[in-house]
N, C-alpha and C positions, 0 to 999 in steps of 0.2 A: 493244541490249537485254540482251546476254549478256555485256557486257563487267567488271561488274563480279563476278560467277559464273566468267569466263574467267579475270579477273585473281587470283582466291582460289582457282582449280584450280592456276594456277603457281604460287601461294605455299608449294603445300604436294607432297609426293614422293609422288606412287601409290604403294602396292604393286600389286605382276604381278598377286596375285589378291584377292579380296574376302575366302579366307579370313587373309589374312594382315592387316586391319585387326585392332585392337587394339578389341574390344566391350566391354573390361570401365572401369568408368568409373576415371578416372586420380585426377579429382579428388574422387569420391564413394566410398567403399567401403563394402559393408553392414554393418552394426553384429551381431557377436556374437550379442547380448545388449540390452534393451532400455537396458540400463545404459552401454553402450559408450561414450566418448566420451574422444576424442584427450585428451591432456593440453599446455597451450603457453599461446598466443594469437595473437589476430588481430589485424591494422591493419583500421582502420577510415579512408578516404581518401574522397576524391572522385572519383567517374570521369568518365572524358577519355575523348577520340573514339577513343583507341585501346587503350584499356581496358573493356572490356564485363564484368569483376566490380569492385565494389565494394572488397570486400574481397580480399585475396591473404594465405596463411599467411605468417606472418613468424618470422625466427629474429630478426633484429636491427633495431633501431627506435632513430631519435632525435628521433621528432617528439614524445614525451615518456613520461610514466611510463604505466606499465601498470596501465589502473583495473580492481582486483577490486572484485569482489560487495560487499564487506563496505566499503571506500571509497567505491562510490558511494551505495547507504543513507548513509552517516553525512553526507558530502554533502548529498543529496536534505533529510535532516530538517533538518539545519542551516541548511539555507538558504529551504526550502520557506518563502511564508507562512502555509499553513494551519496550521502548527505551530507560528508564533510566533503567529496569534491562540489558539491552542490553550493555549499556555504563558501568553499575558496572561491568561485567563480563571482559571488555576491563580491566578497570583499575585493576581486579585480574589478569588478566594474565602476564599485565607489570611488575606489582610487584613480578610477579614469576619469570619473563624473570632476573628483577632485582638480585632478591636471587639469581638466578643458575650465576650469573656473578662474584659473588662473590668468584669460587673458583680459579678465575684466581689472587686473591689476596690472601699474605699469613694472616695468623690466628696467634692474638698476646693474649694472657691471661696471666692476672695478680693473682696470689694467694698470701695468705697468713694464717700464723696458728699463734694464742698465747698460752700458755700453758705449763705446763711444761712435757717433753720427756726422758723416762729414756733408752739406749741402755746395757740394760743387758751383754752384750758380752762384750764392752769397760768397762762399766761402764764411759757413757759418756750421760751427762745429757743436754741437749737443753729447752729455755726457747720460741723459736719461731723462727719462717720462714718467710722468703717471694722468691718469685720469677716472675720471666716474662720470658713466652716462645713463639718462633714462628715458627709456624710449616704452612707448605705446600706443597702440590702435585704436582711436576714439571710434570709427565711425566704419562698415564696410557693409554696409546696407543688406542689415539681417543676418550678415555670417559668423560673427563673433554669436548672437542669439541663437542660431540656430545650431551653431557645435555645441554649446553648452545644455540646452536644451535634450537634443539626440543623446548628449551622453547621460545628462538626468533619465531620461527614457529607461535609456540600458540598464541604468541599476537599477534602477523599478522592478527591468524586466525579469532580473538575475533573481530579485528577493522575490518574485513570484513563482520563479522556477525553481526556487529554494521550497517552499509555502508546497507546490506540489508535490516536489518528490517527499517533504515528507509526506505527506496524505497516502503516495503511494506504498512507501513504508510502512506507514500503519495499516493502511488496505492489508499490507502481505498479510501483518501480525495478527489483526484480528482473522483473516481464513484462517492461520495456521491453528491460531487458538480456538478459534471454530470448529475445525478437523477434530483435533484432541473433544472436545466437547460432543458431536457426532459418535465417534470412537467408541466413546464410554455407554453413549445410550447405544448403541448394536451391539458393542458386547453384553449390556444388560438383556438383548433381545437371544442371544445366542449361547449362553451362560444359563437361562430360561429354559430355552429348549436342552438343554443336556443334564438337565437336573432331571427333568422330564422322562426323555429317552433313559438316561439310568434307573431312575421308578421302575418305567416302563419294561426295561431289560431285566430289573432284580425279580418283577413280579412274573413274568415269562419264565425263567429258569426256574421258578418255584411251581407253578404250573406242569413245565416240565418234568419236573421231579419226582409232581404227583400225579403223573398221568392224564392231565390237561388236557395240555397243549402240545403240542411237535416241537423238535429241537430247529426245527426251519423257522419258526417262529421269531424265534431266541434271536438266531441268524440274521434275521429281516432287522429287528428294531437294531442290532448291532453294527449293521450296513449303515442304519442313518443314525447312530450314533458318531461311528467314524465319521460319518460324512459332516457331522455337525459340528466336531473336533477339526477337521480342515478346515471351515468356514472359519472359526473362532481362532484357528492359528493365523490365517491370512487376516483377519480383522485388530488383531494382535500384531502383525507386524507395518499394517498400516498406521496404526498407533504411534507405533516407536517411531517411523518415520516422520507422524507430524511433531512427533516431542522432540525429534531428532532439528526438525527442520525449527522449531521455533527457538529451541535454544541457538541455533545457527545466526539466528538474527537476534537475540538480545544480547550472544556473548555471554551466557549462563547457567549455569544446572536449573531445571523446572521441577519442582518438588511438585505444588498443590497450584489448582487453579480453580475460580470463582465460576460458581454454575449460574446463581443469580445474577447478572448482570444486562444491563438497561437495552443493549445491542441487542440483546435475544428477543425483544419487542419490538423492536422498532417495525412500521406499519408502510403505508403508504395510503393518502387520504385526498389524492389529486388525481388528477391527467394524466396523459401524456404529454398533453400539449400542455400544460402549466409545469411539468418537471423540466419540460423544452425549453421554456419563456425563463425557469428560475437558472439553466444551468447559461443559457447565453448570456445573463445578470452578474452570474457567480464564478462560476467556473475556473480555477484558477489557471487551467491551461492557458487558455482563451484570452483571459485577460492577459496572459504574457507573452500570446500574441499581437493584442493591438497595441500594446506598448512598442514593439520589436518593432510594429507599421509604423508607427506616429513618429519613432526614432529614425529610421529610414528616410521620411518623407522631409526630417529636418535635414537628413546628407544630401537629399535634393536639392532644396533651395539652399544649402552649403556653399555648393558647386553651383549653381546658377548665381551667387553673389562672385565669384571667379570671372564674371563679365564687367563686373563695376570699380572703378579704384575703392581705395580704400584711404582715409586720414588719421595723421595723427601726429604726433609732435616727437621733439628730440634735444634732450638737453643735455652737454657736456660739460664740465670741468677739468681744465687741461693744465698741467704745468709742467716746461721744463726746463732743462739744467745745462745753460749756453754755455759757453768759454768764457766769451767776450763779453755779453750782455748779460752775466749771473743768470740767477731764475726771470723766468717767463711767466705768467700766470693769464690761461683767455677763459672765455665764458661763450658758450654757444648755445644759440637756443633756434629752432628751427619748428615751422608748421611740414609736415610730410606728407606727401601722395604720392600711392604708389599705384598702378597702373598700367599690368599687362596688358599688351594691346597686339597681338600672337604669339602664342605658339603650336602652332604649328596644328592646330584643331583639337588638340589635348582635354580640351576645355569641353568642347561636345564629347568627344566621345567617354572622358568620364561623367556626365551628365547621364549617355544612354546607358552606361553601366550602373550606376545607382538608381536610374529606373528599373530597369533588366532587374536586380535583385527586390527592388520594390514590388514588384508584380510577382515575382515566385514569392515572397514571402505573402501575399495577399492570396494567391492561391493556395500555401500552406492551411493559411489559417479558415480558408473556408473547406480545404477536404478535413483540418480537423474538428471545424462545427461539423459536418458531414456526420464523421466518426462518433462524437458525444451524441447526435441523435439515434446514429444507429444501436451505440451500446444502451441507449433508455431504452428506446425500442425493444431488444431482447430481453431488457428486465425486466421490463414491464410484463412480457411476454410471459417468461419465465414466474413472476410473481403471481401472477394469476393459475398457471396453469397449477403451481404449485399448492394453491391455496386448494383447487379443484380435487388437486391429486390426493392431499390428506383426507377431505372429506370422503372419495372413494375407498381409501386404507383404514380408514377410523370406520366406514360403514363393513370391511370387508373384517376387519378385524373384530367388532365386537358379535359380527355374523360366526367365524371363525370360533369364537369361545362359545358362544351356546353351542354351535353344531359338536364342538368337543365334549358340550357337559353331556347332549344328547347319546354321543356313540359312545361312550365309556360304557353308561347306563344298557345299552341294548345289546354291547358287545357280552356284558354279563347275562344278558337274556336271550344269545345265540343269535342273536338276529344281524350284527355287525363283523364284519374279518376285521382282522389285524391291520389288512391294507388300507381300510378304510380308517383308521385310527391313525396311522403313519402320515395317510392324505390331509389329514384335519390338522395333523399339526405341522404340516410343513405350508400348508395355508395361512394359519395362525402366527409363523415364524417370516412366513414369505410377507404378511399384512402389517404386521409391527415395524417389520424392517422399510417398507417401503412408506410408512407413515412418518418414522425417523428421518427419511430423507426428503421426503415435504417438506418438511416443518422448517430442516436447516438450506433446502435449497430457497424457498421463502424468504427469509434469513440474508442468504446472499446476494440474494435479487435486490432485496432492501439496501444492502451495502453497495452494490453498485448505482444506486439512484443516486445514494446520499453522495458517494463521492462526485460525479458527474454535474450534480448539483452544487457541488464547492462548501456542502455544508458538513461534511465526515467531521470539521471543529468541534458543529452542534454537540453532536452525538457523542463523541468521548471525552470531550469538555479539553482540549489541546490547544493551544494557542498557535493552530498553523502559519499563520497570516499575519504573522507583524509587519509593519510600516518603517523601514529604518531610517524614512526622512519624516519622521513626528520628533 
């Protein structure tokens, strides 16, 4: 039953006393500052039966290049589909912007008939025709302006909702690549503690050996051993899932990824009311809403110029091919108005229907300000509390390692159990861990500001937001 316990006490060298194990974690150390973080990177592997971390820090790597932040966003959008139907939808709207530009040009058609034509009345026979006419609408008070307009709108709106999705795209990347970076620090906190528990387990069996300690002993620190090995398998396999999940979106094996990078800083140095004021400025969503409004309100007055005639001219060249009289040749040239004057109330009632959508899409866009407030709101929320939360973990934890130098020390002077040794260090483990998650919930609070703010550009230096009418 003990043998495999027995076999992991000779693997590893007692110390004489329990003060002389090493408590302070090798592979975790606490962070400064909420800001702290190594600068390098990590391999990213698979673990084997004789590897229980994931990841291990690397100086030198040739299973391939080392992806930063800013390679795998351009990645992710490059390849994502959501962003090539995002970009088709751009290039239909252009091509529509293009079609309605069209009526600012006149319109030339060429026909012709063969055949032979008999006019009854003359008694005048034609063998065939041809002609070329050109016609165009000078004038139809604001409608010709206002379709082409609405459809400049449109494609505005498409390249905005382009500009978004990726921001959203990179948002995914950078959490997932966040994930993996979290990952790596709790397994260095959990990796820690089982270097520890093993000390602690070899120096017990030797104890017991020599008439010590109790084989209950043994037993105890070997319960939170295992238990420390499940923690670190399940921590292990959320791992694999962010490695799993981020090659999912770039479309590629992830070997090594970059620990120093600029994201793991980023702060927050306003309001809430000024994050408010910058993202109603910014925001890409937003802005491709009021586009989508201002386009709308030109198919209003579209349809309201539906009441007015419209001018414009009409020129033909015509010739044809008599019996009796050879060719024919005329010339036509004509001023045109044209000017419905009922049908049959067609006219209102598409008027209240492109109202009707005018007003849902105006209430869209104010429950999606709605929304951008509320998600600042929770980061904001969350950014602080986080900030809160490390300071309690960073005081709980550096509390946690004296109380351990102290009970090692007194448990060799009889004065401390075993329980109490177990207690301090699942403190110690419990404090580190939750200091780790500060730092990167922090972190995310920050990323949701940014992106909400329309400025996620800033920060990974991406050119979300082109203009395709510069």
């Amino acid at each position: 039953m003990n043998s495999l316990v027995e076999a992991k006490a000779d693997a590893v060298v007692p110390p004489e006393n329990l003060s002389d194990i090493s408590f302070k974690d090798e592979g975790y150390s606490s962070a400064e500052n909420i800001d702290s973080f190594k600068p390098g990177f990590i391999s990213v592997g698979t673990a084997t039966a004789n590897n229980t971390s994931l990841q291990k820090s690397s100086v030198n790597n040739n299973s391939g290049e080392v992806l930063s932040i800013y390679q795998a966003c351009r990645l992710a959008i490059a390849k994502h589909p959501l962003v090539a139907s995002s970009y088709s939808s751009k290039l239909e709207k252009e091509a529509d912007y293009g079609i309605a530009k069209s009526v600012y040009y006149p319109r030339i058609d060429f026909q012709t008939q063969l055949g032979p034509s008999r006019d009854l009345a003359s008694d005048t026979e034609t063998y065939g025709e041809g002609s070329i006419s050109v016609t165009q609408t000078l004038y139809d008070f604001g409608g010709l302006q206002d379709t082409v307009a609405s459809a400049r709108l449109k494609a505005e709106s498409a390249n905005l909702r382009l500009a978004r999705t990726n921001e959203d795209i990179a948002a995914l990347t950078i959490n997932s690549y966040l994930t993996i970076l979290q990952a790596q620090e709790l397994l260095n906190v959990y990796n820690s503690a089982l270097d520890f528990y093993n000390k602690l387990l070899a120096t017990f069996w030797e104890r017991y050996n020599a008439g010590i300690s109790s084989k209950a002993d043994a037993q105890k620190v070997e319960v939170s051993l295992r238990s420390t090995q499940s923690q670190l398998a399940v921590q292990t396999q959320q791992l694999k899932t962010a490695k799993l999940l981020l090659e999912n979106i770039i479309k590629q094996p992830v070997y090594d990824v970059e620990t120093d990078v600029n994201i793991l800083k980023m702060d927050i140095d306003r309001t809430l009311e000024e994050s408010f004021s910058i993202a109603l400025e910014n925001n890409v969503g937003l802005k491709a809403y009021d586009r989508d409004i201002q386009s709308q309100q030109r198919v209003v007055s579209t349809k309201d110029s539906e009441y007015y005639p419209s001018l414009g001219y009409r020129l033909q060249a015509k010739n044809e091919y008599q019996r009796d009289n050879g060719e024919k040749f005329s010339l036509d040239a004509q001023l045109t108005l044209n000017w419905n004057l009922f049908n049959g109330f067609a006219t209102d009632e598409r008027i209240k229907k492109e109202e009707a959508v005018l007003k849902r899409m105006v209430a869209t866009r104010e429950a999606t300000e709605l929304e951008v407030q509320n998600v600042l709101s929770d980061a904001f929320n969350a950014h602080e509390s986080s900030k809160k939360e490390f300071e309690l973990a960073k005081e709980a934890y550096d509390s946690s390692v004296y109380l351990m130098s102290l009970y090692l020390s007194e448990f060799d002077l009889g004065i401390r159990t075993l329980l109490d040794l177990i207690t301090a260090r699942e403190g110690q483990t419990s404090a580190a861990t939750r200091e780790v998650n500060a730092r990167f919930a922090r972190i995310r609070a920050a990323l949701n500001i940014y992106l909400e703010e329309g400025r996620l550009a800033e920060v990974i230096g991406l050119p979300l937001d082109k203009d395709p009418f510069q």
